[in-house]
C-alpha positions as CSV (number, residue, x, y, z in Angstrom):
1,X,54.2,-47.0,4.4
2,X,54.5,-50.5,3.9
3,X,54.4,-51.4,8.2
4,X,51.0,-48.9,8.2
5,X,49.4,-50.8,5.2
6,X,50.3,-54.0,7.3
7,X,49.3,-53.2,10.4
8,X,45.5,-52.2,8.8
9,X,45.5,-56.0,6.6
10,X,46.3,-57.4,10.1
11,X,43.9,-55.1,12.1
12,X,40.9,-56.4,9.9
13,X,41.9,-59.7,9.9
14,X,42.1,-59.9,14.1
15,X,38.2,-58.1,13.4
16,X,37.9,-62.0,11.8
17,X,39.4,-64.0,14.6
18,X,42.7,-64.2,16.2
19,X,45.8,-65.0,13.9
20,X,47.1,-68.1,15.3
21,X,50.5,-68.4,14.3
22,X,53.2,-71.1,13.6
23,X,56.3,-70.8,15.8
24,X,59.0,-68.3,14.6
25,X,56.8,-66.9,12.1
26,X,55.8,-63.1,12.1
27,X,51.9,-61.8,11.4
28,X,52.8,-60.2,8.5
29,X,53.6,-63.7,6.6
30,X,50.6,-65.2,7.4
31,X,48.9,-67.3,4.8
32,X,45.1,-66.3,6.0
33,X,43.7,-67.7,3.0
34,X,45.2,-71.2,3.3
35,X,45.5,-71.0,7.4
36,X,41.1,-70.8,6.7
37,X,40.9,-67.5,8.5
38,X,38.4,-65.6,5.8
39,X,36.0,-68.2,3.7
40,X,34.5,-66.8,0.9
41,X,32.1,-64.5,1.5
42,X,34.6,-63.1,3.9
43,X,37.2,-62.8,1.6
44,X,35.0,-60.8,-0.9
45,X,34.1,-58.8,2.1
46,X,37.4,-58.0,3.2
47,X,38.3,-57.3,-0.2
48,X,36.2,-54.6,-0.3
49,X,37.2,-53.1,3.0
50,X,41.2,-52.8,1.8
51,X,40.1,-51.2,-1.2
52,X,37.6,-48.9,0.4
53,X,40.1,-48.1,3.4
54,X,42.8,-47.8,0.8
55,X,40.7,-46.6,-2.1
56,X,42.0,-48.6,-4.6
57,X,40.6,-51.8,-6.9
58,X,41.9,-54.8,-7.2
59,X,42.0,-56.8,-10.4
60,X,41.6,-60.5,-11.1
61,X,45.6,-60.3,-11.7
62,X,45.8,-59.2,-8.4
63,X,43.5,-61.4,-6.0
64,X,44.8,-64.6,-8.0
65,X,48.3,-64.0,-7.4
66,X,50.4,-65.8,-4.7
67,X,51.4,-62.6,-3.4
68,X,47.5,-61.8,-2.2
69,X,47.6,-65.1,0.2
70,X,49.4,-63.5,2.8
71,X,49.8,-60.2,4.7
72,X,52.9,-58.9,3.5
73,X,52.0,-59.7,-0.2
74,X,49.1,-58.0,-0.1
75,X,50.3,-55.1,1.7
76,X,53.1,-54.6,-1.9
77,X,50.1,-54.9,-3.7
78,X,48.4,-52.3,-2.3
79,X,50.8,-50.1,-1.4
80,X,52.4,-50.1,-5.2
81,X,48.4,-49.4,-6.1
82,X,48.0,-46.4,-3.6
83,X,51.7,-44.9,-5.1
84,X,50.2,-45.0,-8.6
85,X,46.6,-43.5,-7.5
């Protein structure tokens, strides 16, 4: 579950722009926040397309986390919110 809710994160970031990665690192630890790849108004808006592809809700707890700035992170969150839905 975990490599499907990853590939989606990754599939709506590359909608953004290409993921331009440091050498020897993988897509799914990408830092898009602090690599600049989503702004904020992007941000909100791809916030909302996780939760609506996913249909969950994320809480403050959740997008202020360290775990929410990069792919992987995001995709525990997520997948530990679609396993409780």
């Amino acid at each position: 579950m975990i490599n499907d809710i990853c590939g989606a994160i990754i599939d709506l970031l590359e909608k953004r722009g290409p993921i331009i990665l440091e050498s020897g690192l993988e897509k799914k630890d990408y830092c898009y926040i602090d690599a600049g790849h989503v702004d904020s108004i992007s941000l909100i808006q791809f916030i909302l397309e996780v939760e609506e592809i996913f249909d969950i809700s994320f809480t403050s707890h959740d997008t202020n986390s360290v775990q929410f700035r990069n792919v992987l992170g995001l995709s525990q969150i997520v997948e530990k919110k679609v396993i409780q839905n």
